[in-house]
N, C-alpha and C positions, 0 to 999 in steps of 0.2 A: 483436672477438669478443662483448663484452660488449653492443652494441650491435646486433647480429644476431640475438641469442637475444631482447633486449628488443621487437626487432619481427619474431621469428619472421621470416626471409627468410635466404640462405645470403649467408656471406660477400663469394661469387662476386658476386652480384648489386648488394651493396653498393658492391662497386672498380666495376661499372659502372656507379652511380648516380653516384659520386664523379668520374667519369671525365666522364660528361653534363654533370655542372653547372661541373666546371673545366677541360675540354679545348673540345667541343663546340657549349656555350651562348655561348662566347667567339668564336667562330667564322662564330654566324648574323648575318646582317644586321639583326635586331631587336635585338642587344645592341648588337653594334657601333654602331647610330645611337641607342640608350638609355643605354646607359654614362655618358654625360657631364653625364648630366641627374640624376647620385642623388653627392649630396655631403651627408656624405664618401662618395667611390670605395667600390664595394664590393669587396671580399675573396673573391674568386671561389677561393679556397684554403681559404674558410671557408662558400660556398655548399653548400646555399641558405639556411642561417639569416640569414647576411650580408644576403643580399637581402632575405628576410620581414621583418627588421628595419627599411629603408627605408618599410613601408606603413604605416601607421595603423590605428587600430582596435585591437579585442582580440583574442584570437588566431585566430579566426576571421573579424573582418571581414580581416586582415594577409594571410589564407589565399586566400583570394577574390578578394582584390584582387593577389596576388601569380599565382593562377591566370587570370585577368584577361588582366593582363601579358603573360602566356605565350602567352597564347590562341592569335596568330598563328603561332603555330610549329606550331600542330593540324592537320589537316586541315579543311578547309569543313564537314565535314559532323562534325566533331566540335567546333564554336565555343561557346562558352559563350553563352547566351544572359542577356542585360540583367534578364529575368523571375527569375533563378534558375536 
């Protein structure tokens, strides 16, 4: 709860962010063949800090570079581009 109010968004919403990063990210084919490559193992229980924690940088290079990652899970025409 405490955590909801701090980013304005309903509970609800919260269990299905929690739900994306530890049911369904585990799931796609870009985790599955990246998983094995971030040692230590992340803590998909503890995603996505677990994860942002693997990238480098300060908190926004971590950010960028964790959105990066993700990219392929976008659609084409929502890809991150190299420029920014």
């Amino acid at each position: 709860a405490a955590l909801a109010a701090t980013l304005a968004v309903p509970i609800r919403t919260l269990r299905r962010w929690q739900a994306w990063w530890r049911e369904q990210l585990a799931q796609t084919p870009l985790w599955c063949g990246a998983q094995g490559g971030f040692v230590p193992p992340v803590d998909l229980q503890q995603a996505p800090g677990s994860l942002l924690e693997r990238f480098l940088g300060d908190a926004a290079d971590a950010l960028v570079a964790l959105l990066r990652f993700l990219s392929p899970l976008t659609s084409r025409s929502c890809r991150l581009h190299e420029g920014g």
